[in-house]
C-alpha positions as a Markdown table, in Angstrom:
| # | Residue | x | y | z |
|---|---|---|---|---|
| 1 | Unk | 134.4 | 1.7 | 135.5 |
| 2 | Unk | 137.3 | 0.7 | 132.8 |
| 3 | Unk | 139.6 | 0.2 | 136.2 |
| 4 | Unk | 137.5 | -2.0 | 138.2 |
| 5 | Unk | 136.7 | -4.1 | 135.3 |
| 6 | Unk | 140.6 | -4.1 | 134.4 |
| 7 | Unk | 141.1 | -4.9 | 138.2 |
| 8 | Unk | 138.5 | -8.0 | 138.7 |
| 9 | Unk | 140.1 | -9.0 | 135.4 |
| 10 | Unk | 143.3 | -9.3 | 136.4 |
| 11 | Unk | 142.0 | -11.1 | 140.0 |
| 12 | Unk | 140.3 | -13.6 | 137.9 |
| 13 | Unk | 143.8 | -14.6 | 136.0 |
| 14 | Unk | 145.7 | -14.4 | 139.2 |
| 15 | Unk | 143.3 | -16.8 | 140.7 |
| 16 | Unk | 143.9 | -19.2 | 138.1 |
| 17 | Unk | 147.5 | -18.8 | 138.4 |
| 18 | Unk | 147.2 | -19.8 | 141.8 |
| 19 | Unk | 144.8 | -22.5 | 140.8 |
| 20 | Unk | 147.4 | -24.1 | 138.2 |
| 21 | Unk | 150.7 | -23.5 | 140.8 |
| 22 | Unk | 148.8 | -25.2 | 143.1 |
| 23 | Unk | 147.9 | -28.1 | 141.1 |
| 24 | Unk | 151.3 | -28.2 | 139.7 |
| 25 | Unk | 152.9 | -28.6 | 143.0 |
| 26 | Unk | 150.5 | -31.4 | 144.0 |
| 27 | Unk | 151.5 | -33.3 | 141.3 |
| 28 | Unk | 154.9 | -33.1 | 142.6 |
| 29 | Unk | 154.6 | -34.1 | 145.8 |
| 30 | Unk | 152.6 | -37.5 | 143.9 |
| 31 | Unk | 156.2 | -37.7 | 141.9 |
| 32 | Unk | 158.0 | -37.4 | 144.7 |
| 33 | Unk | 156.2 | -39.5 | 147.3 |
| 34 | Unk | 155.2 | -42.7 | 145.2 |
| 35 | Unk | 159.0 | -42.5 | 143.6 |
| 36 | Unk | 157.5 | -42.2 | 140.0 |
| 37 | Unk | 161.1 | -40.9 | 138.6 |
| 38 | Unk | 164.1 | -40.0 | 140.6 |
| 39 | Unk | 164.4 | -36.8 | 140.0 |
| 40 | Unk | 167.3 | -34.8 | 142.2 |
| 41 | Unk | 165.2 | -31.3 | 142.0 |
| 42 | Unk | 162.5 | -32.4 | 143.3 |
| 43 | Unk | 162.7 | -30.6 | 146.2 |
| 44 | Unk | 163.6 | -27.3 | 144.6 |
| 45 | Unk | 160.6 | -27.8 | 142.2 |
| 46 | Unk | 158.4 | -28.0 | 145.6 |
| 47 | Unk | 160.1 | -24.8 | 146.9 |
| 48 | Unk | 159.3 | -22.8 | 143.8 |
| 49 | Unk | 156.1 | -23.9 | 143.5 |
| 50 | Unk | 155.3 | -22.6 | 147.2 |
| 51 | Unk | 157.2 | -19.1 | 146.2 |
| 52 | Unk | 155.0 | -18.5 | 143.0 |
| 53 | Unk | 151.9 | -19.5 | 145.1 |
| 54 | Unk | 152.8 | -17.1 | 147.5 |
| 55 | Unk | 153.9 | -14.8 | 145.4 |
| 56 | Unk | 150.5 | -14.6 | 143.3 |
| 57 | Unk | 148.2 | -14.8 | 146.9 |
| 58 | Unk | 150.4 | -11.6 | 148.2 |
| 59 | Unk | 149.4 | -10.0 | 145.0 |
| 60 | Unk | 145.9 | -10.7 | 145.4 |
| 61 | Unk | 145.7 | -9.7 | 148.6 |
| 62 | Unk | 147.6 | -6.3 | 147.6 |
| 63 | Unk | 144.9 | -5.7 | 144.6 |
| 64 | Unk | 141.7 | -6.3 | 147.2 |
| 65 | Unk | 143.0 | -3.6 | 149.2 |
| 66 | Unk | 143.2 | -0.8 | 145.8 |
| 67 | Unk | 139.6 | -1.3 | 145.4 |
């Protein structure tokens, strides 16, 4: 019982995770597409924002398979 609870646990924080990457990387593609400040790592900042998401989804996906 203590593992599924420690499981759906740790699904609900990845979940947010993937909630706040997401937002994070919507709010620079808004920076980057309305020119709000030139900022030359923009572009990277997109690309590690989709490599966390993905990241935390693959990890997901791996824990709803162990139950």
């Amino acid at each position: 019982m203590y593992l599924f609870i420690r499981i759906n646990t740790s699904q609900y924080e990845k979940g947010i995770v993937e909630e706040e990457a997401d937002e994070t990387r919507f709010w620079f593609e808004i920076v980057k597409e309305m020119k709000i400040l030139r900022l030359p790592s923009i572009d990277l900042k997109l690309q590690e924002s989709d490599e966390i998401i993905s990241m935390v989804v693959s990890s997901m996906k791996t824990m709803r398979k162990a139950i």
